[in-house]
Chimera marker file (.cmm) of the C-alpha trace (Angstrom):
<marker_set name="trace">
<marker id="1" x="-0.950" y="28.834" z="33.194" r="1" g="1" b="0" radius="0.5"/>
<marker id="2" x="-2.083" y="26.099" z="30.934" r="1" g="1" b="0" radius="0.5"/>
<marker id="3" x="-0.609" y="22.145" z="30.707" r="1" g="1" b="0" radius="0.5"/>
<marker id="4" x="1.762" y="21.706" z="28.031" r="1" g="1" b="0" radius="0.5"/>
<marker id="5" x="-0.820" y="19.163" z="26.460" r="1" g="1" b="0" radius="0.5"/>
<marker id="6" x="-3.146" y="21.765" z="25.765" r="1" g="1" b="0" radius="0.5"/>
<marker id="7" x="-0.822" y="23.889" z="23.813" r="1" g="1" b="0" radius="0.5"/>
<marker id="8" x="1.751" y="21.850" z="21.771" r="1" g="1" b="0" radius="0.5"/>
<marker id="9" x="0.837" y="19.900" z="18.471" r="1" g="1" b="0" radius="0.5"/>
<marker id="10" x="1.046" y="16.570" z="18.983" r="1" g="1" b="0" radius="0.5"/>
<marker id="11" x="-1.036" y="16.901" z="22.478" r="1" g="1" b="0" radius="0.5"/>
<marker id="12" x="2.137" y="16.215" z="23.780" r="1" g="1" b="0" radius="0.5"/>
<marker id="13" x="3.410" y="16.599" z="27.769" r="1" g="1" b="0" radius="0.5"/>
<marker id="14" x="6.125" y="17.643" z="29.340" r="1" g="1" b="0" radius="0.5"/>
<marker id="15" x="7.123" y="14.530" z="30.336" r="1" g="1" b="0" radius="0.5"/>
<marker id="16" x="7.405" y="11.139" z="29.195" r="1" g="1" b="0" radius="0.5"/>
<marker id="17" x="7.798" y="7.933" z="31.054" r="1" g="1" b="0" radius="0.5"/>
<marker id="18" x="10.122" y="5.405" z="30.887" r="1" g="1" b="0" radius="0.5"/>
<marker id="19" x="9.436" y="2.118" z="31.707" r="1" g="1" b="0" radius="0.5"/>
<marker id="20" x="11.784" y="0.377" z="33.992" r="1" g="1" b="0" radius="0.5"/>
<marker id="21" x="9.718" y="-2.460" z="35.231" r="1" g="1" b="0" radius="0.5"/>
<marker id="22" x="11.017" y="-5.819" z="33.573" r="1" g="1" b="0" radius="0.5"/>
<marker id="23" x="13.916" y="-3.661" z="31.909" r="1" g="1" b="0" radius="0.5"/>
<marker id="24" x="17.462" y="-4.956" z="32.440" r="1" g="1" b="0" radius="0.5"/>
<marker id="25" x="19.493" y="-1.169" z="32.502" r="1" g="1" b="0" radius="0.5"/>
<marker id="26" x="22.523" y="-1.148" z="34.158" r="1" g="1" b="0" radius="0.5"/>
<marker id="27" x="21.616" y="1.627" z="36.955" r="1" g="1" b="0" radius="0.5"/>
<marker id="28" x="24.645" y="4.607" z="36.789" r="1" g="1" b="0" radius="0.5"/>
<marker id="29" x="25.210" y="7.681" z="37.083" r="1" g="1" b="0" radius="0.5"/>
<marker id="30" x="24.827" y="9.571" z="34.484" r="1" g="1" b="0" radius="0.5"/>
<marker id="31" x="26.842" y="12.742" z="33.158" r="1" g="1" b="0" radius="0.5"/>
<marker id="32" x="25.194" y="14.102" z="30.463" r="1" g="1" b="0" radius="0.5"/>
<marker id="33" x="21.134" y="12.179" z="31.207" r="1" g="1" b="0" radius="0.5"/>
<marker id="34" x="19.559" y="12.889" z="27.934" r="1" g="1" b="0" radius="0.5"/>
<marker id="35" x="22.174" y="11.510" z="25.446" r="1" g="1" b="0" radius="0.5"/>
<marker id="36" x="22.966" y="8.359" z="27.929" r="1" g="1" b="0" radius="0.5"/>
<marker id="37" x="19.877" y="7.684" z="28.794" r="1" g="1" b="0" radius="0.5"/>
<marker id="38" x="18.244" y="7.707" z="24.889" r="1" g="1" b="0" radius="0.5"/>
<marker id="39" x="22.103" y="5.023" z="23.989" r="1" g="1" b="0" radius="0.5"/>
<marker id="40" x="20.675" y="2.147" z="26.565" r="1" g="1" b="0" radius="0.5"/>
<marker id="41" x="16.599" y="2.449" z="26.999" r="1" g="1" b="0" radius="0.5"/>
<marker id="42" x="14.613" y="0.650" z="24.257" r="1" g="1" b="0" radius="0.5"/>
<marker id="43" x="12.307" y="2.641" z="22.413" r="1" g="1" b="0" radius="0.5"/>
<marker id="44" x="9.483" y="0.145" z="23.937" r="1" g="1" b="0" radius="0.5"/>
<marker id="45" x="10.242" y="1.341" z="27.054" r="1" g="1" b="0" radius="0.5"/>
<marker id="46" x="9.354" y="4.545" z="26.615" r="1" g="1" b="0" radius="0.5"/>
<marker id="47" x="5.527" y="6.400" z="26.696" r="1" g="1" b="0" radius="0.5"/>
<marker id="48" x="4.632" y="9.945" z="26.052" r="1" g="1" b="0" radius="0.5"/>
<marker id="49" x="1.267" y="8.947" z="26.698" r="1" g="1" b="0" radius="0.5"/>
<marker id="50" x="0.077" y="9.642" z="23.229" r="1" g="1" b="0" radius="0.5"/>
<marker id="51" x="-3.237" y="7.558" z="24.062" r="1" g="1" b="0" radius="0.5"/>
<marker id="52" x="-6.294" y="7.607" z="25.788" r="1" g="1" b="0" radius="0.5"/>
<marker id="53" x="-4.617" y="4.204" z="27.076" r="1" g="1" b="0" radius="0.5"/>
<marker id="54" x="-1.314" y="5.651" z="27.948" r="1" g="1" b="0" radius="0.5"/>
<marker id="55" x="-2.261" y="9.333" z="29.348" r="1" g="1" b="0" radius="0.5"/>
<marker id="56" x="-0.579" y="9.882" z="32.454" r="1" g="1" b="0" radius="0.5"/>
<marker id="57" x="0.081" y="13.409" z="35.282" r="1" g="1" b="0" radius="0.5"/>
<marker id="58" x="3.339" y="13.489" z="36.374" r="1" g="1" b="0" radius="0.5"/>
<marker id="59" x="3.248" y="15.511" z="39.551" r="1" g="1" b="0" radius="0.5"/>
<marker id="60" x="6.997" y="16.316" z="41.286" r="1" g="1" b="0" radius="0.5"/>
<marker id="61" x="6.840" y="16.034" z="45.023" r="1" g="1" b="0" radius="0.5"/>
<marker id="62" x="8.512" y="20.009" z="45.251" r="1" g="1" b="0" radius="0.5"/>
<marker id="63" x="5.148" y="21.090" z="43.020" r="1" g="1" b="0" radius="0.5"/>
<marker id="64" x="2.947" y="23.363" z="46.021" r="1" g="1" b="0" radius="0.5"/>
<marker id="65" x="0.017" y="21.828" z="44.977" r="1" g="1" b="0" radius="0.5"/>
<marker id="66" x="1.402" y="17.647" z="45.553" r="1" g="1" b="0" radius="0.5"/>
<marker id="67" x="0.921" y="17.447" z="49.001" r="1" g="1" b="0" radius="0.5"/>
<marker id="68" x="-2.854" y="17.897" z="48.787" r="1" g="1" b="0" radius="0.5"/>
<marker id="69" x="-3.145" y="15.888" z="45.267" r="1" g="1" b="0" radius="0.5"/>
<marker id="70" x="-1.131" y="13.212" z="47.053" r="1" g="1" b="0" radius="0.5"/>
<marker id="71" x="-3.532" y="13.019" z="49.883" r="1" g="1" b="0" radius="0.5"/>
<marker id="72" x="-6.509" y="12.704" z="48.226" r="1" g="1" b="0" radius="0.5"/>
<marker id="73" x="-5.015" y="10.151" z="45.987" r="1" g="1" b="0" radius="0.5"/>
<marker id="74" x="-4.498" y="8.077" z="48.780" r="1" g="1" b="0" radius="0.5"/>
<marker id="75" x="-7.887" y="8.842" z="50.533" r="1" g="1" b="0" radius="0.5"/>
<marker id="76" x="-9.422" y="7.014" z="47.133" r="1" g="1" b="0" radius="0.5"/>
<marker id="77" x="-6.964" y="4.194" z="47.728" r="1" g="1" b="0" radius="0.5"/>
<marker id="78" x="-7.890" y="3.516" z="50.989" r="1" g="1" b="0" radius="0.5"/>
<marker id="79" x="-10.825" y="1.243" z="50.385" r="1" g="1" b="0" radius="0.5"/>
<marker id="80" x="-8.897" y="-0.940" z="48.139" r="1" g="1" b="0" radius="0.5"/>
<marker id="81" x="-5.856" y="-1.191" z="49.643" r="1" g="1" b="0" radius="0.5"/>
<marker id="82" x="-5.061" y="0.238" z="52.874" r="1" g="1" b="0" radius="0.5"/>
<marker id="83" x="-1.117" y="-0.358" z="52.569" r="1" g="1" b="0" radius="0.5"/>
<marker id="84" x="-0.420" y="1.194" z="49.138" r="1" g="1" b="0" radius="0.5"/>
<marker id="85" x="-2.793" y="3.818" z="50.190" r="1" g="1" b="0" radius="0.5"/>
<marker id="86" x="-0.367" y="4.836" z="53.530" r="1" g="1" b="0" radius="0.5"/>
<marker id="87" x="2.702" y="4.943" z="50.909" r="1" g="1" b="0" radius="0.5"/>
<marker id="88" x="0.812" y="7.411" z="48.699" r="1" g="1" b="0" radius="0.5"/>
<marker id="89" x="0.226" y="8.931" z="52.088" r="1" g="1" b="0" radius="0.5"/>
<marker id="90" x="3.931" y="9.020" z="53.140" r="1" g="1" b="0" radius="0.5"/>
<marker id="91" x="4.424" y="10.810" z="49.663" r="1" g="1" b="0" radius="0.5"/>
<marker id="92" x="2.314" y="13.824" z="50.388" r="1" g="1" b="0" radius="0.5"/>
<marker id="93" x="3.796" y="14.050" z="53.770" r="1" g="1" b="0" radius="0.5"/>
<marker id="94" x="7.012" y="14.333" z="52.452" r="1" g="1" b="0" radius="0.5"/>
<marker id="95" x="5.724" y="16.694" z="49.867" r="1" g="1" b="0" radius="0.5"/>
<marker id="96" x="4.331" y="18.787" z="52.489" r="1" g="1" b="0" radius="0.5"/>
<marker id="97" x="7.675" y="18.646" z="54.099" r="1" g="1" b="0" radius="0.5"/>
<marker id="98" x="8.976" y="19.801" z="50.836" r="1" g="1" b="0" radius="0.5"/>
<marker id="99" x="11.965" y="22.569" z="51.595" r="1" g="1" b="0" radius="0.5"/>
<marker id="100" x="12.355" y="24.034" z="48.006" r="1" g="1" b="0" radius="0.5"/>
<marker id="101" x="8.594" y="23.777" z="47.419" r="1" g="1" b="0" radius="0.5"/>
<marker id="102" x="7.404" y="25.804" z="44.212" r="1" g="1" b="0" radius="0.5"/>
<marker id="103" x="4.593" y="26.389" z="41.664" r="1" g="1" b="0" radius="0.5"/>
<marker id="104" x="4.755" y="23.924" z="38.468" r="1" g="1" b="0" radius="0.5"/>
<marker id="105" x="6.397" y="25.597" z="35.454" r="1" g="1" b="0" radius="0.5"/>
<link id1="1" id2="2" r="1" g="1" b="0" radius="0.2"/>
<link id1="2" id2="3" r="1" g="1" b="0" radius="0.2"/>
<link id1="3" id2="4" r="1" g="1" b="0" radius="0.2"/>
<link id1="4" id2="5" r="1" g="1" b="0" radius="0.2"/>
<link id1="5" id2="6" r="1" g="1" b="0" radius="0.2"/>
<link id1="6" id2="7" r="1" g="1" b="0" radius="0.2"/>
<link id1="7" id2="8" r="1" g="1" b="0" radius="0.2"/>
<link id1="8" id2="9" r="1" g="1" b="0" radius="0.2"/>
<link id1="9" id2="10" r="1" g="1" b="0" radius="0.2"/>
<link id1="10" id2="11" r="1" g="1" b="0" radius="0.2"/>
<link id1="11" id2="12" r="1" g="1" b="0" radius="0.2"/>
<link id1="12" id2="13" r="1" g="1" b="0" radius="0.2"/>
<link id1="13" id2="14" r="1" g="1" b="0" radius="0.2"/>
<link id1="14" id2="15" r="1" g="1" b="0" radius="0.2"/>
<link id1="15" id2="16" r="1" g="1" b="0" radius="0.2"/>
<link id1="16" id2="17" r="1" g="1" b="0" radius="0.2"/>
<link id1="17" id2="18" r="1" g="1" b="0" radius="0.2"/>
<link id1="18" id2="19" r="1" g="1" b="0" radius="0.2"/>
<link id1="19" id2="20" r="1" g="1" b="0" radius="0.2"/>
<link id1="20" id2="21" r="1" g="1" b="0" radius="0.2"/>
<link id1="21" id2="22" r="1" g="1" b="0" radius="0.2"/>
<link id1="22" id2="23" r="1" g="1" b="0" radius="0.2"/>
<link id1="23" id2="24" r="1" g="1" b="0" radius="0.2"/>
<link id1="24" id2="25" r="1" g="1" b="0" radius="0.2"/>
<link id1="25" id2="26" r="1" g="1" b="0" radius="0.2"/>
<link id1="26" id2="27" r="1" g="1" b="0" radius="0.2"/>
<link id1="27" id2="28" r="1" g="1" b="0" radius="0.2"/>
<link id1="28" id2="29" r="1" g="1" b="0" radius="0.2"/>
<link id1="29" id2="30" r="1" g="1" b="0" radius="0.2"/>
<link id1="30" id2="31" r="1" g="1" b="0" radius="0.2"/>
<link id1="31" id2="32" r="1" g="1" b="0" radius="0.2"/>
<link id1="32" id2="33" r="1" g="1" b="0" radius="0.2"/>
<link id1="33" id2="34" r="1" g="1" b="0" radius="0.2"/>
<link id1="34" id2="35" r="1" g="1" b="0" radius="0.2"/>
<link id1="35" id2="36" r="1" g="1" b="0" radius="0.2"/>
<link id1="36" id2="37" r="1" g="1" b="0" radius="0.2"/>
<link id1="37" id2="38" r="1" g="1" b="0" radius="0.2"/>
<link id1="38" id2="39" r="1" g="1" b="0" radius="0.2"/>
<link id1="39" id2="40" r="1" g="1" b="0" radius="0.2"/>
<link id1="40" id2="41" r="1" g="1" b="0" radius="0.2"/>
<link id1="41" id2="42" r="1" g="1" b="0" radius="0.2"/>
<link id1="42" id2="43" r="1" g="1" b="0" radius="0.2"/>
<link id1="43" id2="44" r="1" g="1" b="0" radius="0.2"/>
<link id1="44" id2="45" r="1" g="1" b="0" radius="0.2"/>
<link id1="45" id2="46" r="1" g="1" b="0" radius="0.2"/>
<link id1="46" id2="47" r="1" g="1" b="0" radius="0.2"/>
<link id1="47" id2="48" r="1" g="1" b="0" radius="0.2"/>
<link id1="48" id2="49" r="1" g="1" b="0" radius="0.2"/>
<link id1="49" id2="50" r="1" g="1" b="0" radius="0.2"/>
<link id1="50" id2="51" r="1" g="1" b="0" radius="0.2"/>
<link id1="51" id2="52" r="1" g="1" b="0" radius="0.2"/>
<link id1="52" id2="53" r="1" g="1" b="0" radius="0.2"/>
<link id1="53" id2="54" r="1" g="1" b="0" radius="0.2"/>
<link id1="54" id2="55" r="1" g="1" b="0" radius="0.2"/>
<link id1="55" id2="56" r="1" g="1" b="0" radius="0.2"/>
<link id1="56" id2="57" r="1" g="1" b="0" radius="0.2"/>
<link id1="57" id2="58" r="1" g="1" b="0" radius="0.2"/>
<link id1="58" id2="59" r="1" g="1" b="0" radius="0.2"/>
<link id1="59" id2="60" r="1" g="1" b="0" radius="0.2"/>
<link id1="60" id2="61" r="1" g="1" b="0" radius="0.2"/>
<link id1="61" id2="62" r="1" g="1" b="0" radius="0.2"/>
<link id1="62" id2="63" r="1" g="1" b="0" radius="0.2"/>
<link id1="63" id2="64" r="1" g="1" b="0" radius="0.2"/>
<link id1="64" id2="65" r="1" g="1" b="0" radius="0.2"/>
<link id1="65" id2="66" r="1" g="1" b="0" radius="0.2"/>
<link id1="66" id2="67" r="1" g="1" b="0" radius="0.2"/>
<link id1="67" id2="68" r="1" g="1" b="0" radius="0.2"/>
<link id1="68" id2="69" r="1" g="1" b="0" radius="0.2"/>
<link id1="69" id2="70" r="1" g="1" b="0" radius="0.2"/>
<link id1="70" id2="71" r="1" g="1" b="0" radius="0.2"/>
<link id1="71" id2="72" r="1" g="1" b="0" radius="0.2"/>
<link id1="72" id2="73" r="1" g="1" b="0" radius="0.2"/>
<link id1="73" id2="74" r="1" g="1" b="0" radius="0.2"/>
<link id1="74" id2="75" r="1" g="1" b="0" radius="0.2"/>
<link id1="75" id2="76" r="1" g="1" b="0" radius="0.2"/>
<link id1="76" id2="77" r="1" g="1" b="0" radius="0.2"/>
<link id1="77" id2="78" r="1" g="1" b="0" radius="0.2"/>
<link id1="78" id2="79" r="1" g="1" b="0" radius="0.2"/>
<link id1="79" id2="80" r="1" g="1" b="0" radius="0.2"/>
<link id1="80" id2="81" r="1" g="1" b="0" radius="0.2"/>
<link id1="81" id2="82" r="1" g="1" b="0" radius="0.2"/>
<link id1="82" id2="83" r="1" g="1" b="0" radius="0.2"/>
<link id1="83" id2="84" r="1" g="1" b="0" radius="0.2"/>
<link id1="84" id2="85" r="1" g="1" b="0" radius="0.2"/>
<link id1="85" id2="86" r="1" g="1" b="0" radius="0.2"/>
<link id1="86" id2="87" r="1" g="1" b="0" radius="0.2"/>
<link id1="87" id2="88" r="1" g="1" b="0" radius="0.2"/>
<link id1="88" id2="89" r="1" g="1" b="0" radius="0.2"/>
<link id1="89" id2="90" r="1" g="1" b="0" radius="0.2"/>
<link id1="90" id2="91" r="1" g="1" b="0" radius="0.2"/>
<link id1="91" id2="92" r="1" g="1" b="0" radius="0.2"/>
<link id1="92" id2="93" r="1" g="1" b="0" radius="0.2"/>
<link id1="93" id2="94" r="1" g="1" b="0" radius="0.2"/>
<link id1="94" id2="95" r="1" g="1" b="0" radius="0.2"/>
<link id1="95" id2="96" r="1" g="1" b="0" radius="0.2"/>
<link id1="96" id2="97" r="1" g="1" b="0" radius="0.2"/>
<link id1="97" id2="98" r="1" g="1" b="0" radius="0.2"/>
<link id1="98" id2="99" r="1" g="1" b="0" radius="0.2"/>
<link id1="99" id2="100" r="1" g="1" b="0" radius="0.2"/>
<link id1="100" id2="101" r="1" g="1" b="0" radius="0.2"/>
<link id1="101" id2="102" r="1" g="1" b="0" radius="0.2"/>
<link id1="102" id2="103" r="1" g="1" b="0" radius="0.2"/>
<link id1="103" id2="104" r="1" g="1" b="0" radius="0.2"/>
<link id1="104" id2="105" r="1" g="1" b="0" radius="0.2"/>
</marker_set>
């Protein structure tokens, strides 16, 4: 199993993120997300992390292997800030608690 980085031309994820932090998007749901989404997020929002600046791991909280990435995330965390550190925390616990756990595709 290899990242999608490694293997597609641009070095190019699977994801991209969007943005949302000083964004005013009106928050709906949305039938079809890919057209919808693409009509009301500006372009600025958006990174595919195409940068040694912008590189980013997106790691789903069903993926087998979050709970213990999670946890040691939050062990490094812990000696600069103990109360984002015991979110992070909260996040592998409910990863662990994950009922439809699975490998990453």
């Amino acid at each position: 199993m290899k990242l999608d980085r490694n293997i597609t031309k641009p070095r190019r994820g699977k994801y991209a993120l969007i943005k949302l932090r000083g964004l005013d998007l009106p928050f709906k749901e949305l039938k079809e997300p890919e057209s919808e989404l693409c009509s009301f997020v500006p372009t600025r929002a958006i990174d595919y992390g195409g940068s040694a600046d912008t590189d980013f791991f997106v790691i789903r909280l069903k993926d087998k292997y979050a709970a213990p990435a999670l946890a040691a995330y939050a062990a490094g965390a812990m000696r600069d800030d103990a109360e984002y550190a015991l979110e992070v925390l909260n996040l592998a616990k409910m990863a662990a608690e994950h009922a439809r756990q699975r490998m990453p595709d």
